[in-house]
C-alpha positions, 0 to 999 in steps of 0.5 A, a space after each residue: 874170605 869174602 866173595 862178592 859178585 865173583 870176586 875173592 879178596 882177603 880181608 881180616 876180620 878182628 877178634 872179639 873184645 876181651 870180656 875182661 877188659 870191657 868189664 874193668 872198662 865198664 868199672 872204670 866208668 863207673 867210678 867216674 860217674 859216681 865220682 862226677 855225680 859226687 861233685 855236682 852234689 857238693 856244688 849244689 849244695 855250695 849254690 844252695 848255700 850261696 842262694 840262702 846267703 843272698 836271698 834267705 833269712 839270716 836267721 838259724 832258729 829252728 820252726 819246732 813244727 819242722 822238728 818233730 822227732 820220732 823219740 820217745 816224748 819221755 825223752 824230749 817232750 813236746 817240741 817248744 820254741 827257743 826263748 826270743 831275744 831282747 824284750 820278748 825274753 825278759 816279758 812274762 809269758 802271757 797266760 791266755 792266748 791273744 791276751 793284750 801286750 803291756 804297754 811301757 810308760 814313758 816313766 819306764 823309758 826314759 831315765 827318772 832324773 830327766 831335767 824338766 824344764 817348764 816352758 809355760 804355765 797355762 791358766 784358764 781365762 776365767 781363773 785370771 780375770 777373777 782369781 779370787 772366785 777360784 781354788 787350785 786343787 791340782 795341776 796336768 802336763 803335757 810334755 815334749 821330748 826335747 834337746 839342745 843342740 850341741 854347741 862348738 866353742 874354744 875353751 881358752 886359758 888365759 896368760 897374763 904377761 906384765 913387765 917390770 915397772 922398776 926395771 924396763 929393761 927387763 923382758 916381760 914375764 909371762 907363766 908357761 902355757 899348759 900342756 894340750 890335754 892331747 899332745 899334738 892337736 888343738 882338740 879338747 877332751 870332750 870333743 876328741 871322745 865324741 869323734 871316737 865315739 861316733 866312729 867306733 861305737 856308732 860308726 860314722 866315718 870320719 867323712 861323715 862325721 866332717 860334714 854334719 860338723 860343716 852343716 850344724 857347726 859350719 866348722 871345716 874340720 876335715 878327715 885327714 884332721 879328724 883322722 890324725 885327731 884320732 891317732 892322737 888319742 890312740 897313741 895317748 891311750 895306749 898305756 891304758 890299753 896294755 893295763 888291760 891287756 894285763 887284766 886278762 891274766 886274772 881270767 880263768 878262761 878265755 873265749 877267743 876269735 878272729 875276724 878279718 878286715 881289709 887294710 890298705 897296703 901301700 904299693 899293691 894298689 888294692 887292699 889286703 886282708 887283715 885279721 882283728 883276733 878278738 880275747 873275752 874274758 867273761 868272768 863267770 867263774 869269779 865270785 865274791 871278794 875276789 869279783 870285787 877285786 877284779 871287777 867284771 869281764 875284759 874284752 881285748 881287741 888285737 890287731 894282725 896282718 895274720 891268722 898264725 899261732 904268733 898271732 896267738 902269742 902276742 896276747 897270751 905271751 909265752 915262756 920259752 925256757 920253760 915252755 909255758 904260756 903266760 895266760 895259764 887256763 881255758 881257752 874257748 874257741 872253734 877248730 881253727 889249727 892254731 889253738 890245736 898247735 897252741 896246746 901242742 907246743 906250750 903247757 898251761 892251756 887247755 881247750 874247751 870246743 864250741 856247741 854253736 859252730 858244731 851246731 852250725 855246721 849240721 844246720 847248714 846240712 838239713 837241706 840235704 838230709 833232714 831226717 838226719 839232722 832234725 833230731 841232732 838239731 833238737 837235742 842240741 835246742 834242748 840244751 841251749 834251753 837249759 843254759 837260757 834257764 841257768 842264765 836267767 836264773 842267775 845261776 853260780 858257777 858251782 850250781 851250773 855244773 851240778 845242773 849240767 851234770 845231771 840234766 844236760 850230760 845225758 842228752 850230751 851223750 845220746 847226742 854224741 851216740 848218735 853222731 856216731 852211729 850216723 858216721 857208721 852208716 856211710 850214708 853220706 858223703 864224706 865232703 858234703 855238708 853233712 860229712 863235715 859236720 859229722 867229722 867236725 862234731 866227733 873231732 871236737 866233742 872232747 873239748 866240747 864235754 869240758 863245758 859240763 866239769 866247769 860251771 865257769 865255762 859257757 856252752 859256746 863261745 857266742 859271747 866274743 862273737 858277739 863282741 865282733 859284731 860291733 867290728 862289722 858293722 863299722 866296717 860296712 861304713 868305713 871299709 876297710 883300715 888307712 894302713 896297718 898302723 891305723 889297725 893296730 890303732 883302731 884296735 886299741 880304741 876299740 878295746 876303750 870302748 867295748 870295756 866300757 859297755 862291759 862295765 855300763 860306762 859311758 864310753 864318751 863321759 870315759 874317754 873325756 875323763 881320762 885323756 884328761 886324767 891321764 899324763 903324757 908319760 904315765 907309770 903303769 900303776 898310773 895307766 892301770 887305775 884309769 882301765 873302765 874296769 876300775 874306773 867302775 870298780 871306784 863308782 861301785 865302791 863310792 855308790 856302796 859308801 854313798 848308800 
């Protein structure tokens, strides 16, 4: 009842809320709020890691001052820097602080055979107006670095036609033209290398390539003539290139990757996205005789329009009756789920994990916890500074395991410890950069351990990373692939390329050599000789019989 100034009305008055339901209201919330908050951690964390990828260095090296751990120094150390790469790795260190750098010689930076040609010789006045009053006792040179420009010519054969001097009446006879040393084109040996050669180990665009051969030659040759050049060579070569596919079997391990390029797909209006899957064979486990059968490592580039487990079985080749693969060892790659269904569904394949992707992940997350991360990130230096010394050491497969075994596993095991302990404690969230590491880490920790039974195997597979990085960098230049036939192309004459780095070939002086070697319809013992590893294999063994 209420009352006011004489007048009485009913009015109903609520109920007090229930303190149950403001409580499950106050919960609710609660979890809300934490699941929000939650959400602009990770998306402050992608922005960061957005913001170091535009504008931060691209470098992941570690500043060992940022990286002083509380461990024992029995157990690590005194923080040391990671050995540089290029030059600064091969120089001996230098023993007094501030001590002067060496400084190379030209004799140690250009090849000693060098063609010297003498443009002049210079007498002094004196000398050549009385010669007779003066003795030579020696000579000094002043030298230039020069070249001569490459010159464009027709290499021309010549076909005499003569008639019958008793017979007019028959036709002139004349010998059969030779076939073109590439099928389809007037383009000599020489010159289609180099066009392949600047567009796939120097990336220069076929565009570019057309107008310095207008400015210096003042040739029209244009891109669609310089293309349809190139998938000449390509579909010339190609037996060649399933030789080295072939040679891929005589591997004990294989390193493998993917890498996407964009391709034109026509009736789409814009590009799609390819995959170049990238299979190293490094090599390291074969010594001796049978290293001189094989020759070195083999590189295959193979071209697909997908990143599936098919992709996968066109290279390592399966048996479905028996179940098996045809590449039967060690496959070394990331997390991806295609290698896991590989192992899933065929025998013959094992899996050896990556130290560098696990490593990547964790120092992606030292923003956010880097009292966590630091340590992890030390012990992982520690043992990338083992296999530096290995490598540079030149140490054999059987010697690298007893090393690793006794030096490198301990720290592999506290590693993994801690990485554990770190998941038991929960202070981190499950979808942050250090939740994925962790769960990253500990899911491929198995494969990664293999590394330390087969001397064989490196620490990571930075090795077919690096052969992509030639990929990339073309494709800065040239964008993206004319179709996907040209993929399949580009990807083959890659693989001619990058085996020939890996056997110190010349890639142009190889390529020159066998498109001409080569016949328009090779046998496979044909096509196999002619593969840069035993092309090498030849030049070593005539070296060897020369000495």
């Amino acid at each position: 009842m209420l009352c006011i100034l004489g007048y009485v009305e009913n009015v109903d008055i609520p109920d007090p809320p229930d303190l149950q339901s403001v409580l499950a209201r106050l919960a609710e919330l609660e979890i809300r709020l934490a699941a929000a908050e939650a959400e602009l951690k990770r998306k402050d964390q992608i922005i960061d890691a957005l913001q170091k990828r535009l504008f931060g260095s691209s470098s992941e090296r570690l500043d060992p001052a940022q990286l002083q751990l509380e461990f024992e120094d029995g157990l690590l150390g005194k923080p040391e820097a990671l050995p540089e790469t290029g030059d600064a790795a091969s120089a001996p260190e230098e023993s007094e602080k501030g001590a002067k750098r060496i400084r190379r010689k030209k004799t140690d930076l250009f090849p000693r055979n060098l063609k010297i040609v003498i443009d002049e010789v210079l007498i002094p006045d004196q000398v050549a107006a009385h010669p007779e009053d003066f003795k030579e006792i020696g000579e000094e040179h002043h030298d230039e670095l020069d070249i001569v420009r490459a010159a464009m010519f027709w290499r021309r054969t010549v076909r005499k036609k003569f008639v019958s001097k008793q017979d007019r009446s028959l036709p002139p006879i004349i010998t059969s033209a030779p076939e073109p040393s590439l099928p389809g084109t007037l383009c000599a040996p020489a010159l289609a290398a180099q066009i392949v050669v600047d567009k796939y180990c120097d990336h220069l665009p076929h565009y570019r390539q057309s107008m310095r051969f207008l400015r210096q030659h003042s040739a029209q040759i244009g891109r669609q003539t310089l293309n349809s050049w190139t998938h000449a060579v390509a579909r010339h070569l190609a037996p060649i290139a399933e030789a080295i596919k072939e040679e891929l079997f005589y591997a004990h391990s294989l390193q493998v990757d993917e890498t996407t390029i964009s391709y034109l797909s026509p009736g789409h209006g814009q590009t799609k996205t390819g995959y170049l899957w990238v299979y190293l064979d490094v090599n390291r486990d074969v010594s001796g005789d049978e290293q001189d059968a094989v020759g070195g490592g083999t590189v295959v580039y193979d071209w697909q329009e997908g990143r599936g487990l098919d992709c996968l079985l066109d290279i390592i080749g399966i048996d479905e009756v028996a179940g098996t693969t045809h590449f039967q060892g060690i496959v070394q790659c990331d997390g991806y789920s295609a290698y896991q269904s590989l192992v899933k569904r065929y025998r013959g394949i094992r899996l050896a994990g990556c130290l560098a992707h696990i490593r990547r992940k964790f120092h992606d997350a030292r923003g956010q916890s880097p009292q966590i991360v630091q340590p992890i990130l030390r012990s992982i230096q520690r043992l990338y500074r083992i296999e530096h010394h290995l490598r540079e050491q030149k140490v054999p497969p059987d010697c690298r395991k007893l090393i690793r075994l006794a030096r490198s596993r301990p720290i592999v095991e506290r590693l993994k410890q801690t990485i554990i302990e770190q998941e038991k404690t929960g202070n981190h969230l499950p979808e942050s950069n250090l939740g994925k590491a962790i769960r990253y880490a500990l899911g491929q920790w198995e494969k990664f351990e293999l590394y330390l039974h087969n001397g064989g195997l490196e620490i990571d597979n930075n090795l077919v990373e690096n052969a992509i990085r030639p990929t990339k960098i073309g494709a800065k230049n040239y964008l993206f692939f004319g179709s996907a036939e040209a993929g399949k192309h580009n990807a083959l004459l890659y693989t001619l390329i990058e085996n020939c780095k890996l056997q110190h070939l010349d890639p142009e002086l190889y390529l020159a050599e066998v498109i001409k070697a080569l016949p328009e319809h090779p046998t496979a013992e044909q096509a196999a000789n002619l593969t840069p590893r035993q092309v090498a294999k030849r030049r070593r063994e005539a070296n060897k019989a020369a000495a």
